[in-house]
C-alpha positions in Angstrom: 69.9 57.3 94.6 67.6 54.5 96.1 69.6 51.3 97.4 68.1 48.5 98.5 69.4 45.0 100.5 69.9 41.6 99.3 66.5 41.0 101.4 64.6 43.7 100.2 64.8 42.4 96.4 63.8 39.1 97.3 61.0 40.3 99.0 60.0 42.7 96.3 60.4 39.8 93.7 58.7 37.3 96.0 61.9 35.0 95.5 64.9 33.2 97.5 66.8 35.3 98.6 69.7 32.4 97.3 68.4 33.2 93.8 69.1 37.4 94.4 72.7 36.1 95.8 73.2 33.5 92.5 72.7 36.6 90.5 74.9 38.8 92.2 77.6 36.1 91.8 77.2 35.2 88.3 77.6 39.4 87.8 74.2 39.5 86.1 73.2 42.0 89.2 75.9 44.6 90.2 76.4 45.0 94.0 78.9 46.7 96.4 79.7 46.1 100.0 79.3 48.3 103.1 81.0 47.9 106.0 84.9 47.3 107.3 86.7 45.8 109.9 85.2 43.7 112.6 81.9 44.4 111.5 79.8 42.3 109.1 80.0 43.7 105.4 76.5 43.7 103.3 75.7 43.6 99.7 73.6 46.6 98.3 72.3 47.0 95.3 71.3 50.1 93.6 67.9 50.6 91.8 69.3 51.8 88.0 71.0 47.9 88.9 67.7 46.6 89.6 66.0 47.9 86.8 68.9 47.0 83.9 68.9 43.4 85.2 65.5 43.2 85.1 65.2 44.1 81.6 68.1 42.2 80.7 66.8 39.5 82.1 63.5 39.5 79.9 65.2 40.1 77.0 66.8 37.4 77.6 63.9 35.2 78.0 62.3 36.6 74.6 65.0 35.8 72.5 64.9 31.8 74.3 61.1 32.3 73.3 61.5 33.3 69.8 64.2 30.0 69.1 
């Protein structure tokens, strides 16, 4: 299973990383949190994620096209 960080996926899509969190929040992309306690928790998101928002995403945009 390939996971990746918030980071990562901007980088890949050459976008603000804002625009990766704005997804995450609005549940379009599915992430889970590492880390307990003191330490810092991070968002990871899993590639099968990655790929289903993807295509969600330009399905999306098709049916905005075809109106």
């Amino acid at each position: 299973m390939e996971i990746y960080t918030v980071k990562e996926i901007a980088k890949a899509w050459k976008c603000d990383i804002h625009i990766v969190y704005d997804l995450i929040k609005k549940g379009k992309l599915k992430a889970f949190t590492i880390g307990t306690g003191t330490k810092k928790t991070s968002l990871r998101v899993r590639a099968a994620d990655i790929d289903e928002c993807l295509n969600n995403l330009a399905n999306a945009n098709s049916i905005d096209e075809a109106k």
